[in-house]
C-alpha positions in Angstrom: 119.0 50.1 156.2 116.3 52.4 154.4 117.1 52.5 150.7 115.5 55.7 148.8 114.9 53.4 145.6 112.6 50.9 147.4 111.1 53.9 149.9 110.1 55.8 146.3 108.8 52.6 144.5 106.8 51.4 147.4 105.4 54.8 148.3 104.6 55.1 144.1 102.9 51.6 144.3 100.7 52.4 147.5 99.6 55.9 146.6 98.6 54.1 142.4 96.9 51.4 144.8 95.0 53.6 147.6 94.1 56.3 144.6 93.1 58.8 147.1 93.2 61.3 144.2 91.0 59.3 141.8 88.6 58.9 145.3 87.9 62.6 145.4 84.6 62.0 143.8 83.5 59.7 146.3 84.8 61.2 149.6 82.8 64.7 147.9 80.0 62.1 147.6 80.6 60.6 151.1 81.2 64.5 152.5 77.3 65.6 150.9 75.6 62.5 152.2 77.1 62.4 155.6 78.2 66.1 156.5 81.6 65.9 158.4 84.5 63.6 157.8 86.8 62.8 160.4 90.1 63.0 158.2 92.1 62.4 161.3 90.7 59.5 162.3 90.1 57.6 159.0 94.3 58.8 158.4 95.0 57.5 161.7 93.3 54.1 161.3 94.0 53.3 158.1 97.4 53.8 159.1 97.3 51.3 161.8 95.7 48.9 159.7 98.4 48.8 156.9 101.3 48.4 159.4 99.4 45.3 161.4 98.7 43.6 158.3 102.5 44.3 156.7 103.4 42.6 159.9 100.4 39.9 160.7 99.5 39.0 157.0 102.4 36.9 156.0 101.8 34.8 159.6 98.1 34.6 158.0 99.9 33.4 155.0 101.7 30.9 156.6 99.1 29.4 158.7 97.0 28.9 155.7 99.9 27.7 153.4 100.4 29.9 151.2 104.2 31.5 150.2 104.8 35.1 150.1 105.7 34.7 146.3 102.5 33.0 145.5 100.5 35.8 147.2 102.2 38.2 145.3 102.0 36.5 141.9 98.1 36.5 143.1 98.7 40.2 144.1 100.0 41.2 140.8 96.7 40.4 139.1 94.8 42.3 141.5 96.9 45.2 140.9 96.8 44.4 137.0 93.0 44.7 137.3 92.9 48.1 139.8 95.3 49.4 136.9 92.4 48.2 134.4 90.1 50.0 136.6 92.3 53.5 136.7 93.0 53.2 132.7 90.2 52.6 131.6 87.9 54.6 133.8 85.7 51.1 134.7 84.4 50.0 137.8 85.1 46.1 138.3 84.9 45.9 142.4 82.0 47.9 143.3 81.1 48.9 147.0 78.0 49.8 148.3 77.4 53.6 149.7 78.3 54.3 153.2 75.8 55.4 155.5 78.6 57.3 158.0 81.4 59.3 157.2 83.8 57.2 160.4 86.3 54.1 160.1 84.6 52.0 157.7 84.3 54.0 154.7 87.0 56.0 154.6 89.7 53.9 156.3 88.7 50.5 155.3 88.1 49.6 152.3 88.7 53.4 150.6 92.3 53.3 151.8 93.1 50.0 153.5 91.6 48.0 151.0 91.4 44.8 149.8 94.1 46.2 147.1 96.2 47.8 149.8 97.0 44.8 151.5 97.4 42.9 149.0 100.3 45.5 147.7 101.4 45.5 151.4 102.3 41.6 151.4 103.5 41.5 147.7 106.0 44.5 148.2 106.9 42.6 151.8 108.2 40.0 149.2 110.6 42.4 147.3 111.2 45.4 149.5 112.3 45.7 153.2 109.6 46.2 155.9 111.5 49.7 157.4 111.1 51.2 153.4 107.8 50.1 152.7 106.7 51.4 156.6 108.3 55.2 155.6 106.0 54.4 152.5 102.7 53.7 154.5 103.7 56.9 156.5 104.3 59.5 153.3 100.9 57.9 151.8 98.7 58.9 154.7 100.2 61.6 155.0 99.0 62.5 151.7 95.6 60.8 152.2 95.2 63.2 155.6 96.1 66.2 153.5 93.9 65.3 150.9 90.8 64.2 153.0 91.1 67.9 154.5 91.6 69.9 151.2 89.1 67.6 148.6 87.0 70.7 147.9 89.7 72.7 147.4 91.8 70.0 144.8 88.2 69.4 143.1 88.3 73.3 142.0 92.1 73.1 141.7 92.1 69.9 139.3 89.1 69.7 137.8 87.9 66.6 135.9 90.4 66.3 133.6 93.1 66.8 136.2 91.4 63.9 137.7 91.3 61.5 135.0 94.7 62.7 133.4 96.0 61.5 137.3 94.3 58.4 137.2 95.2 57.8 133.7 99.0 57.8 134.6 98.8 56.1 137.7 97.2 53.4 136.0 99.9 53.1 133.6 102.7 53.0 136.4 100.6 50.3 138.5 99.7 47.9 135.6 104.2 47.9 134.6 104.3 47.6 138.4 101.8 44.5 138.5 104.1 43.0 135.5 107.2 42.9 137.2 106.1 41.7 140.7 104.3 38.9 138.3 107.5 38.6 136.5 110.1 38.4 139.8 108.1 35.8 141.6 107.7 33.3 138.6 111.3 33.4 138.9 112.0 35.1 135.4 114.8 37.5 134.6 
């Protein structure tokens, strides 16, 4: 049954997590060092790669030994620390500058990133998989619209829009990354 509660939270927790508005910089970066981007099939990938690893990761999980909750406890510091990252404007995971605007930049790890999956598995542990799919869906949905329009939401936002966006999302993610910590030690 899709619940409009979980949909909005796990759409809120994926689009903090993927940032695809605090990654205008780069895709503009990506965009003048490459030429082209090929929105559709970076949207179209990453896509595909959220919903096999929502489905395939906890089977991952389990042949390795690990529980769902203790992924997501592990997945609530990595979100703690991408919230760091969005808050206070630092860079702690750093990638190295793609040679080719395809698949690997944009898709994986700009949008399905290590991050993303790790959200993808922690929300499996709270949320049902049919609400956090319809989430997947709305953010690359927005990550298509915004992979099209960046020039235009550079001029439309500017750099303040920017960090006032990140700044907020941060915010949201780090109380986000408290409560999956809190709900799978067990606490009330």
């Amino acid at each position: 049954m899709f619940d409009i509660k979980e949909i909005g939270t796990a759409t809120m927790v994926l689009f903090a997590v993927i940032d695809i508005i605090g990654s205008i910089p780069i895709i503009i970066q990506i965009r003048q060092k490459v030429g082209h981007i090929q929105s559709e099939k970076a949207s179209i990938a990453s896509l595909l790669i959220m919903i096999a690893f929502l489905y395939v990761g906890e089977e991952i999980l389990a042949l390795i030994g690990i529980d769902i909750n203790s992924f997501a406890i592990a997945g609530s510091f990595i979100l703690f620390f991408l919230a760091l990252e969005l808050i206070l404007g630092i860079r702690i995971y750093r990638d190295e500058m793609p040679t080719s605007a395809s698949i690997v930049p944009l898709a994986f790890p700009l949008v399905a990133g290590a991050g993303t999956m790790t959200s993808l598995i922690s929300l499996r542990a709270e949320y049902a998989v049919q609400n956090i799919i319809v989430a997947i869906v709305l953010n690359i949905i927005l990550v298509y619209a915004v992979l099209k329009t960046t020039k235009q939401i550079e001029r439309l936002l500017g750099a303040t829009g920017i960090a006032v966006i990140r700044k907020v999302f941060g915010i949201i993610l780090l109380a986000i990354a408290v409560k999956l910590f809190r709900t799978n030690l067990g606490f009330i």
